[in-house]
Each structure stands twice: as C-alpha cells, then as structure tokens.
N, C-alpha and C positions, 0 to 999 in steps of 0.2 A: 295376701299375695295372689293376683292372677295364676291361672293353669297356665300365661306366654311367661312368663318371669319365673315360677317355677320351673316349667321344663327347661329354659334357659338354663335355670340357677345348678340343674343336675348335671346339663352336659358340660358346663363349667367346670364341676367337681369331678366328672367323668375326666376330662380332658387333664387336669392338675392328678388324680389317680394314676393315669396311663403313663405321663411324663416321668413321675420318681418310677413308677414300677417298671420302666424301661430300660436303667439303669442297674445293673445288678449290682453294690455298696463294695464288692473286690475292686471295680475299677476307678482312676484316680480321673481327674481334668484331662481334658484332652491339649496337647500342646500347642494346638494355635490360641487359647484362652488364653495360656498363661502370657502369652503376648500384650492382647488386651487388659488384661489386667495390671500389667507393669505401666502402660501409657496410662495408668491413673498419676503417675507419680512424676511426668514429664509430660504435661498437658501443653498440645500446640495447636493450631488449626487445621494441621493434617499431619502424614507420616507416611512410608517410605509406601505401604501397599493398601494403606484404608484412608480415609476420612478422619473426622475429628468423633462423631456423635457416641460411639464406641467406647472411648473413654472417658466421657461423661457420664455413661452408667456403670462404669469401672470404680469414678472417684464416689458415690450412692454404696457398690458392693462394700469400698472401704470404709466406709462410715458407719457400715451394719453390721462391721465385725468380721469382711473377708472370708467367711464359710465358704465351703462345698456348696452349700444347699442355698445359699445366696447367689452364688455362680451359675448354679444350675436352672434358680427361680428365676431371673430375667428374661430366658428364653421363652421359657413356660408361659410365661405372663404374657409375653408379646403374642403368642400363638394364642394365648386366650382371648386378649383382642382380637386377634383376625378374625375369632370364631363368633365374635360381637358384630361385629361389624360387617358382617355378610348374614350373620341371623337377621340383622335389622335392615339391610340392602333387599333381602328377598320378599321382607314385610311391603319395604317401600314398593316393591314391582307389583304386589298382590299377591304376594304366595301367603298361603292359609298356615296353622299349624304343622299341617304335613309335610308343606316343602319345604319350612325350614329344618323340621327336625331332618330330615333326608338329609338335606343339605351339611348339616352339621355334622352327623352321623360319617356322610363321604369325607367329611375335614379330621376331624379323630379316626377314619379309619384310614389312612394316607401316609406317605414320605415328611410328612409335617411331625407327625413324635419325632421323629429322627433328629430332623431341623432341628426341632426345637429342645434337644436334649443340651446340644451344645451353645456356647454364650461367644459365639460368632454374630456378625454382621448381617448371618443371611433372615435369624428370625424376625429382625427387626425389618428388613429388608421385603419380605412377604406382606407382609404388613402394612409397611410404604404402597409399595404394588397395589396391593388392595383398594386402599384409600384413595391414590390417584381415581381408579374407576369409579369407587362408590362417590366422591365428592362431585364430579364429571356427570355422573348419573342423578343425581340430585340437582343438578344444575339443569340440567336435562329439563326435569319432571316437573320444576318449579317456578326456573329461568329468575330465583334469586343472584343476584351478583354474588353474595356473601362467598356462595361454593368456588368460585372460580379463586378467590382470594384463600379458604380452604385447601383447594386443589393444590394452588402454589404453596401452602405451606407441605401439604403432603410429598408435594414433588422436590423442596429442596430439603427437607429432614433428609426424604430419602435419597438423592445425593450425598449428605453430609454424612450419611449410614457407608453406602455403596456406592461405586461411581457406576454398579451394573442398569440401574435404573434409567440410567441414560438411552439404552437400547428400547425401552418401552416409549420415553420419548418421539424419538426416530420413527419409529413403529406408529405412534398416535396417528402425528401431522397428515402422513399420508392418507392414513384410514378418514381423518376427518375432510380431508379433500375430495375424497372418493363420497363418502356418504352423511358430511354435516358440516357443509361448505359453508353454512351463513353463521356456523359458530363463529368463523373464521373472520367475520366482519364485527364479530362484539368488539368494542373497544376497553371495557372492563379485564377480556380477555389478555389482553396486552398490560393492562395496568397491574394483572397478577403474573405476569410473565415479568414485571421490572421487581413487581415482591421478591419471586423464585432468586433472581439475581443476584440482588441486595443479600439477601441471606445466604448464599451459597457465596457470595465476593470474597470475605476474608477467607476462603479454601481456597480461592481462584489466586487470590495474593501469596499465599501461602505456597503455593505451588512455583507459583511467578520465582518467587524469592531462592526457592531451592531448585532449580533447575529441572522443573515438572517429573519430580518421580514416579510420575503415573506412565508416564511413558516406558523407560525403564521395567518397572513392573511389567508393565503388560508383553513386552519385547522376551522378558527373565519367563515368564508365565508360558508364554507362547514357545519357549525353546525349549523350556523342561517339563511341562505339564500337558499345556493345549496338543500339542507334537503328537500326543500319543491317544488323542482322541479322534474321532471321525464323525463325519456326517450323519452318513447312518448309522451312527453309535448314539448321537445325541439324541435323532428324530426317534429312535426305540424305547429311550434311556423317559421320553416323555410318556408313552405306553402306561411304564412301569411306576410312575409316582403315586399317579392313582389307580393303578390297576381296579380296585375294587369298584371304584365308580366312574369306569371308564364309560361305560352305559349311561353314565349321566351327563359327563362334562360334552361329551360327543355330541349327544342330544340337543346342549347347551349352545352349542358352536353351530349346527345345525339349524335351530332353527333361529336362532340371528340371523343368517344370514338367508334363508328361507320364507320364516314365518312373515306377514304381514303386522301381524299383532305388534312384530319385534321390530321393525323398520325403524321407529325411533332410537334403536340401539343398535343397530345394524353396524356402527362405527366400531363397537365394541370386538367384533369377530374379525372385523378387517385389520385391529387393530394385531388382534392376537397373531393373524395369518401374516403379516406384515415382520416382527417380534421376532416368531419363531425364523422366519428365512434369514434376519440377518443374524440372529444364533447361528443356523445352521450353518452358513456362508461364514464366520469365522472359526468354527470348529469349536463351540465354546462348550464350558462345561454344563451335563444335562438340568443340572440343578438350579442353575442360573433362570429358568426361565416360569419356575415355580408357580411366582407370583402370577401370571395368567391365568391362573386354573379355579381360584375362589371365586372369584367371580361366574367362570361358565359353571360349575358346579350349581351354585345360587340359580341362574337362569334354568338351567336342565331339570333342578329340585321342581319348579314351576309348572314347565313343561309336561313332566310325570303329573302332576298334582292335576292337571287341570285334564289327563289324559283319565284320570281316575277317578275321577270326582264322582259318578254315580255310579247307578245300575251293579251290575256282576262284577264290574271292573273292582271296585271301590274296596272290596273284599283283599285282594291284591296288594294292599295299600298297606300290610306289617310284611309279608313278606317280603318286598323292596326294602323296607327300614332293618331288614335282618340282615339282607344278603350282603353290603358290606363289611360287615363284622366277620360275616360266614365267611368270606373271601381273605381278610386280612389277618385273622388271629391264628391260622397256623401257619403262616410264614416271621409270627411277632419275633420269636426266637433269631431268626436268621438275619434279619434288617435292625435291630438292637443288640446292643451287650447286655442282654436281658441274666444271660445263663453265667455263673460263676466261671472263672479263669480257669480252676480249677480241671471245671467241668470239659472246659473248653481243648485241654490237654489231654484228655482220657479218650474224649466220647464226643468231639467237634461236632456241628451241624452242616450238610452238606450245602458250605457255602459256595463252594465249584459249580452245581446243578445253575446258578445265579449268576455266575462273573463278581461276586461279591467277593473274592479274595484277590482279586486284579486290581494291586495299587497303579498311583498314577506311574509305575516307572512302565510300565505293561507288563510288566512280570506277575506269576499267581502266588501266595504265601499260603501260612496256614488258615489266619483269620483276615477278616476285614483290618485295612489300614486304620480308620478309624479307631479302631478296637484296639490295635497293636501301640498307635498314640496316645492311650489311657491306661499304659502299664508300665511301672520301672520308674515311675517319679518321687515316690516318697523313699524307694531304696537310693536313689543318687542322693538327693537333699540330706538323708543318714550320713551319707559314706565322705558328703563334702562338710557335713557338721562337725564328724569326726577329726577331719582335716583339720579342720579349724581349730577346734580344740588341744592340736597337738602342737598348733603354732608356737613362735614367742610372744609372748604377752605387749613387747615393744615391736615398733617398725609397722607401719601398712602392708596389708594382707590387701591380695586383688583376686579376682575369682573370674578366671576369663574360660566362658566355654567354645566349643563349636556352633551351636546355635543354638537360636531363640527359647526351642523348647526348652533344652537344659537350663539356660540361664533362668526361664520364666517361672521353672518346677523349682527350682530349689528357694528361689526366693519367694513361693510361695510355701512351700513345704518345708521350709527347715525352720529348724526350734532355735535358732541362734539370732539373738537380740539384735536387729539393725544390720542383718546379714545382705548384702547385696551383692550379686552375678551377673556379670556382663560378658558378651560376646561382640563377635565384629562380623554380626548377621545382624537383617534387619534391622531396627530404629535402634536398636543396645548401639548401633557403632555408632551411632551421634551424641549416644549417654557417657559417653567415658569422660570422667576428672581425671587429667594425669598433671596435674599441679603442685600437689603433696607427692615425692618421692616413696617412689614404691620399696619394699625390703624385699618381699615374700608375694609367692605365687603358689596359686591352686589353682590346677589346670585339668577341665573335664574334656577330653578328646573321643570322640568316636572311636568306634574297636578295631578301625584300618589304619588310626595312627597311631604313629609311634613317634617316645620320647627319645630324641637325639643327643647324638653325646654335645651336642651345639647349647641347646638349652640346660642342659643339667652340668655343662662348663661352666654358665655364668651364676649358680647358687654353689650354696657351702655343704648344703646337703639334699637330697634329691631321696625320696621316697612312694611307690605304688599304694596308695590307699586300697583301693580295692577297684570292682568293675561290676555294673549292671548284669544279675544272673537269672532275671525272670524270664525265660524258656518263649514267652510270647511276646515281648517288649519290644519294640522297633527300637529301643536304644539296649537292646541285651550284647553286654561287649562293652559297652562304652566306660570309658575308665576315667578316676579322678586321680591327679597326679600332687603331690607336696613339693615344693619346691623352697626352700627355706635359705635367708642371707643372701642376698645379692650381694655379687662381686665387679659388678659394671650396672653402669647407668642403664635400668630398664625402662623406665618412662620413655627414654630416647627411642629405644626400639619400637615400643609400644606406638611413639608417635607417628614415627614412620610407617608400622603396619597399619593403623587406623587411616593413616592420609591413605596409602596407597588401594584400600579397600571403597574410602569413598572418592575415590575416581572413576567408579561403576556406576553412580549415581549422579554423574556431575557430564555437561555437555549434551543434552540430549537435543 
C-alpha cells in the first residue's frame, strides 16, 4: 500500500470514528428518517416534499435488517465519499500530499459530522454537489466527452436526491457565461443535458400526475419555516459551517477568482457567488448551500500548499493540519448529541452562547431541535404496543397519529408483528387502506389535544394509555389514546378526513 492510499485509508477510519462517536447510544432516529424509511414500503417516483432516490436506500436499509446502525451508516458512507472525491479532485489539480490531507482534515473537521449523522437527503445531497464540480473539472482538464455525460448523471441523482440542487444549476449557466462561454458551444454538452432529463422525466411525470407537490412544499416551507429565517441570518449561518477552515475555503474563492494559475476554473467561484445570492434572495435555509464548500476547500488546501512549499515557510506545514482540529473539538459537544440526555438535564452545554437552541419556530428551548427530535420514540412505540395488546383479538385496529414522526417511530420501534401507523401528514395521508371496515382505534395526539366526547361517543370504550414523559422530547406530552368497538361507520369519517386533508395538495 502506498503512503497516498494509506493516509487516505486513516482519514476514512478517522471520519467513520467521528460519525458513531458523535452520536451519544441514549439518543433514538431523528423524526424526519423515520419518514424516509417508511417510503421503503410505498416506493413511487416522488412524494409530497422529496424525490424518489431516498427510498431506494430505505428499501437496501430494509434488506440488511433495518438497524440503528444501518440508518445511521448510509449517511456516514455518503460523507465518506465526498471525502474521496475531493482527496482525488485536489490530486487531479496538483495538490501534493499536504493539500489533500489539509483538505480532508477541514471536511472532518466541519458541519458535515452533523450532516452526516442523520439519514436525510442532505448527505447524499453534498455529495451530488460535489460531483457536479469534480465531473465539470475533469472535463475541464481533459475535454473527454465522457464527463459531461458523468456530470449529467451527477446532476440528475442529485435532483432525484433534492430538488435543492437545482439552485446550483441556475447558479452555473451564468457563471459559465461569464467565464467558460465556448463550453457553451459543446454539443456533447447538450447531448448530457437530454441524459439529465430522461433520468430525472419519470419524477417530472410523477409530479405532472399529482398536482406538482413541490410547489405546495415549498409555499408550506416558506410560510412555516423559511418566515423565520433572514438574509443576514443565512450569509452568517455560511461563516459557521466551516468556521475551522474558514482560512481556507476563503483563500479558495479568492484565488479563483484572482489567481491567473486558476483562470481555467474561474467559472467555479462565479459559480458559487452566483448560488449563494439566489439562497440569500429566498431566505433559504443556511445548510442548503453546503455543497459549495468542498470543492473551494480542495482549491484553498492548494493554494496553502504551494504558499509552503519551501524555505522557513514549509516548517508551518503541521501546524495548519492541526489548527482545524484545535478549532472544532471544543465546540464537538455543542454542534452533536455527543453528551448523554441525562447529562443534558443536569449540566446542559451552553447552547445559547450559539443560537443553537433557536428552533425553526424562532423561539429558544433547552436543547437543539435536532436533539429534542431524537428523544421520546422508543417510550411512544411501548405505550402504543401496549395499546395494542389490550385490543380484541377480532375486528381491525388503525393507528392514526398526528404526524409523520409519531407514525414513523413507532413503526419503526415497536415489537409488534406487522404493526403499522399512519397519520394524515405527509405521504402517510396517501397510505391509508380504508376498505376493510375499521372496529378499533389507537390514537397518538400531541399534548394540546384533546379527546372529545365526539370521538369517544362513536366507541364502546375509550381508555388514556399513557403520554410521552422524557423531560427533553419535542413530543414530551403527547398521548396515545384506546378507543375500542365502534359504534358508527369510521372508515366514512376517516374518508372524508383524508379527502379533506388532501385538498392542500391538489390544485396548485
């Protein structure tokens, strides 16, 4: 084994080290996974707020035995690619051993453990990101056709990941207008642009056929989430992803658009400058823009390297490969659920000093939202198993929660054979069978509602199982109700609630 495939092969092991150990084993899935993970079991070409690509390594999870640690390792895995494929991007520009490990070094020490702890869209998403440039830059360097045909697979995965990548898109065209206009006469160029289509069409049909739920999304996004974000919230919010090797990507942007050396890639910076404005111009979220950053990182790693290459300077050269470590590992604690729940109750870490306990409602809590999203799911999936267990052995049981989370935890976390929970959130309201006549209801409600004497009129008996009591749970309060015998037609109700919930999704 080479000393380049060796050290690779450490920071690989570094990287897979840092992701479990960022993870403290008190806390559960975080609730938008459990989402993902049900669309294994209702596979379509899209859904109401992602893409299809998502639950294709959903149906993979379930084939390997639906673990923790299989939910977990997807993310992991995709960040360890990214960490590949900009080790070998920096190689291909001329960076020596030093700027890749730099390089690498700035990507493990970064907002990417974070990413990539959770089995969301966005690590795969980064990823995409990446690729597009490194594929683009290799076309660059070689002017093989092959990449541009690459490129286009890169860029419709990652559509079929996120439809955020589309802003990098946007972002490109103009940048290569500005600075690599005779790309713009390849005709190969084109012929990977009808690729991108073709592979990304059955989403585009798919969309066609339900009444473009992206729109929708983004309108629901925009009124409850984005609302509460700002301009100068996001252009900060990019500061702090790499803070530790802010010295570097800076440098990276810098001299693309400065350097002569870099004139061949000068597209790349205009591309970024371009990207961030129309982020910033919708107020989007700071995360979203991520994937720009591996790449100037790569370039910057360069820049240093060749700034240090001899003399007195050269000397220099482990101190730089320290300082982001020195910079990021005593804040590890506060940016992870690193520290026990427990812990977290007693003796918190001052997540105030950071804006880090500022959910999207703009309100401050005790911990990170994030964090409060991975507590309270193995005690609901008990307390509805319970439920269950006390049914009648006759007559269909329905399990209808508030949302996605609830439904997706307990069908992932409960010990009952064949147990499935739906809600009339998210893609669950287009999962409901209401065919086979309903008997009996199990109802998980949030802690501000309440059971009416309306619902517990139409059963024989009505009983409080119990309620979420983990002191940090974003669902502490939320309560599972019995409802047993119906005494009127519930599927009729039911159908009418379901029509009337997707009318939110229809006409746009």
């Amino acid at each position: 084994m080479n000393k380049s495939l060796l050290l690779l092969s450490l920071f690989i092991l570094a990287k897979c080290l840092l992701q479990f150990w960022a993870v403290h084993p008190g806390f559960e899935l975080h609730r938008d996974e459990f989402l993902h993970l049900d669309q294994a079991d209702h596979l379509a070409w899209g859904y109401l707020s992602v893409p299809p690509f998502t639950s294709w390594v959903s149906v993979i999870i379930r084939a390997l035995g639906n673990s923790e640690f299989l939910v977990r390792f997807f993310p992991a895995f995709f960040g360890v690619l990214t960490l590949i494929v900009v080790w070998d991007l920096v190689k291909r520009l001329g960076g020596g051993l030093f700027a890749r490990s730099l390089a690498t070094i700035c990507l493990l020490c970064s907002a990417l453990i974070r990413l990539n702890i959770l089995y969301q869209p966005n690590s795969f998403d980064i990823l995409a990101w990446t690729l597009v440039f490194y594929t683009l830059i290799r076309f660059v360097q070689s002017q093989e056709k092959k990449w541009l045909y690459f490129l286009a697979l890169s860029f419709a995965l990652g559509i079929l990941n996120k439809y955020s990548i589309g802003f990098l898109a946007l972002g490109l065209l103009p940048a290569l207008l500005i600075s690599k206009r005779e790309l713009l006469r390849e005709k190969h160029l084109y012929g990977a642009a009808a690729l991108a289509f073709i592979l990304i069409l059955p989403n585009l049909i798919w969309q066609t056929q339900n009444d473009i739920p992206f729109l929708t999304h983004m309108r629901l996004l925009s009124k409850y989430q984005l609302v509460n974000n700002s301009r100068a919230g996001f252009l900060s919010e990019q500061a702090l992803f790499f803070y530790p090797s802010l010295w570097v990507w800076v440098l990276g942007l810098l001299s693309l658009l400065f350097s002569s050396k870099n004139r061949a890639y000068r597209w790349i910076a205009w591309t970024v400058i371009f990207t961030l404005a129309l982020f910033t111009f919708f107020q989007a979220k700071g995360y979203y823009a991520i994937g720009l950053y591996p790449v100037l990182i790569g370039i910057g790693a360069i820049q240093w390297e060749s700034w240090m290459k001899s003399g007195w300077k050269k000397q220099f050269r482990p101190a730089l490969l320290v300082l982001p470590p020195v910079l990021f590992f005593p804040a590890f604690g506060l940016i992870h659920p690193f520290h026990a729940p427990e812990k977290l109750l007693t003796d918190p870490p001052a997540y105030s000093k950071l804006g880090l306990n500022r959910w999207e409602d703009g309100k401050e809590y005790p911990i990170p939202q994030d964090f409060a999203d991975m507590l309270g799911w193995r005690e609901l999936a008990s307390l509805v198993d319970s439920a269950y267990q006390q049914m009648p052995k006759e007559g269909r049981i329905l399990i209808i929660c508030d949302n996605y989370g609830q439904a997706g935890a307990i069908n992932f976390y409960s010990k009952t054979q064949g147990l499935q929970a739906l809600t009339m959130n998210a893609d669950y309201l287009f999962w409901f069978d209401l065919e086979d006549k309903v008997e009996h209801l199990i109802l998980v409600w949030e802690k501000d509602e309440l059971i009416t004497d309306r619902e517990t009129g139409f059963f024989e008996e009505y009983q409080e199982i119990g309620k979420i009591t983990h002191p940090l749970a974003r669902e502490k309060g939320t309560t599972v109700h019995f409802l047993r015998g119906a005494k009127v037609d519930i599927n009729d109700i039911l159908k009418e609630e379901v029509s009337e919930e997707k009318k939110v999704w229809k006409g746009n």
